[in-house]
N, C-alpha and C positions, 0 to 999 in steps of 0.2 A: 255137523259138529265133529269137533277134532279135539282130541287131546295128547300132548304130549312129554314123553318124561323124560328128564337129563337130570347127569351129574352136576351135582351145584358143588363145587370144591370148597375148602373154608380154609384163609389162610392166615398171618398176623405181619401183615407189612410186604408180601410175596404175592400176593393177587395179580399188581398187574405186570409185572414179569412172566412170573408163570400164565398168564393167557397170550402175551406176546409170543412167549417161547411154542405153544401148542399151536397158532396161528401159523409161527414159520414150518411147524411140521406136519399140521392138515391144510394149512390152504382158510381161506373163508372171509368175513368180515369179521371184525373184532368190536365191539360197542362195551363202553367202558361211563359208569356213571361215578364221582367223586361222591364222598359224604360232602364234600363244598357245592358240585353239583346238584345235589340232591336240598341243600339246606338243610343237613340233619349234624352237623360240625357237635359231635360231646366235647371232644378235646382235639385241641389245636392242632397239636403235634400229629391229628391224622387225618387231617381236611382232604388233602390230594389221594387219601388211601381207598381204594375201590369198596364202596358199597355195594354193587350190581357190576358185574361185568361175565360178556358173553361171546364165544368165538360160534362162528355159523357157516360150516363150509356147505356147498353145492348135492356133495355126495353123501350126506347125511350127517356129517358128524357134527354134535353141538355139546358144548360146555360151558358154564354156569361156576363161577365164583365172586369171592368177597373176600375182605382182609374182617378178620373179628375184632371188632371194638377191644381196647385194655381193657372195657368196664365188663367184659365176660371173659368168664374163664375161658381157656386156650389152650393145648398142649399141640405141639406136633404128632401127627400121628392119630391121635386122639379124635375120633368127633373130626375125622378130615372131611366128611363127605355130608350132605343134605340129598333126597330125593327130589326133581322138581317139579311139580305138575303142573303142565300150563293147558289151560282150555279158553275158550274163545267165547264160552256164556256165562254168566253166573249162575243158572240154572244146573249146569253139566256142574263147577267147580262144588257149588254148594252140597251136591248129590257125592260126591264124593268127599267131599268135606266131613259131611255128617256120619260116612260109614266109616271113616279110617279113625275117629274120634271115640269111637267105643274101646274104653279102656286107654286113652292117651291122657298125655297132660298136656296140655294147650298152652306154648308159648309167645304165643299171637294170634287172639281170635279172627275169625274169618270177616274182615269189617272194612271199608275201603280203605285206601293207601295214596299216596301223594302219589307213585308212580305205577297204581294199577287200581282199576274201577274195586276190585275184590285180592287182598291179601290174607294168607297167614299161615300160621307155623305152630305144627304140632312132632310130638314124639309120641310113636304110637306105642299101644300094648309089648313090642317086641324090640322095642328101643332103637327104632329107626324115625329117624327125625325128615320131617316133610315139610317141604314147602311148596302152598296152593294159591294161584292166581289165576287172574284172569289176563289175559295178554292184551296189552297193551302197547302199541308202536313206540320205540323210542329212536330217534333219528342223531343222537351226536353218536362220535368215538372216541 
């Protein structure tokens, strides 16, 4: 078992810029899912805009963002960052799921996902916001 955590950045229309832009200055592959990719389209106007997108260079370095829906609040600056937990069983994810959950408030219970066997998203006690999955291969960019 393995688990591991990255910066999941949160952006509003600047997602997949800003992953291109860190790409040309760590190196890595870039994998990038649309809300159009995904079939999760709220509104039109942001079909092409990053749901999931992730740079992965060689020598460690990894980051995690998304453009925030208009239908959630947003501020620059504000609420920039998510914690990311990825593990590779739902055994290890659940175990950590249930202890980080003492005292949160649960923005997406821990329950499968179109793009991972185990999703979801909490703010815990200390007002850091988490997101837990189970890793899943995703092969476009």
């Amino acid at each position: 078992m393995s688990v591991n955590t990255v910066t999941h950045l949160n952006f509003r229309g600047d997602a997949h810029a800003a992953l291109t832009f860190y790409q040309s200055v760590f190196g890595g592959d870039l994998a990038v899912v649309t809300y159009k990719d995904a079939g999760n389209v709220q509104e039109p106007s942001e079909a092409d805009q990053v749901m999931w997108g992730q740079v992965s260079a060689a020598g460690g370095f990894r980051v995690m963002a998304y453009d925030v829906p208009s239908s959630l609040p947003y501020s620059k600056g504000e609420n920039a960052f998510f914690v990311s937990v990825r593990g590779e069983t739902a055994e290890e994810i659940t175990a950590y799921w249930e202890k980080l959950r003492d005292g949160a408030s649960v923005l997406q219970p821990l329950e499968p996902a179109q793009w991972a066997p185990l999703y979801g998203m909490l703010t815990d006690r200390f007002g850091v916001t988490w997101v837990i999955d189970v890793v899943s291969p995703y092969g476009a960019s």
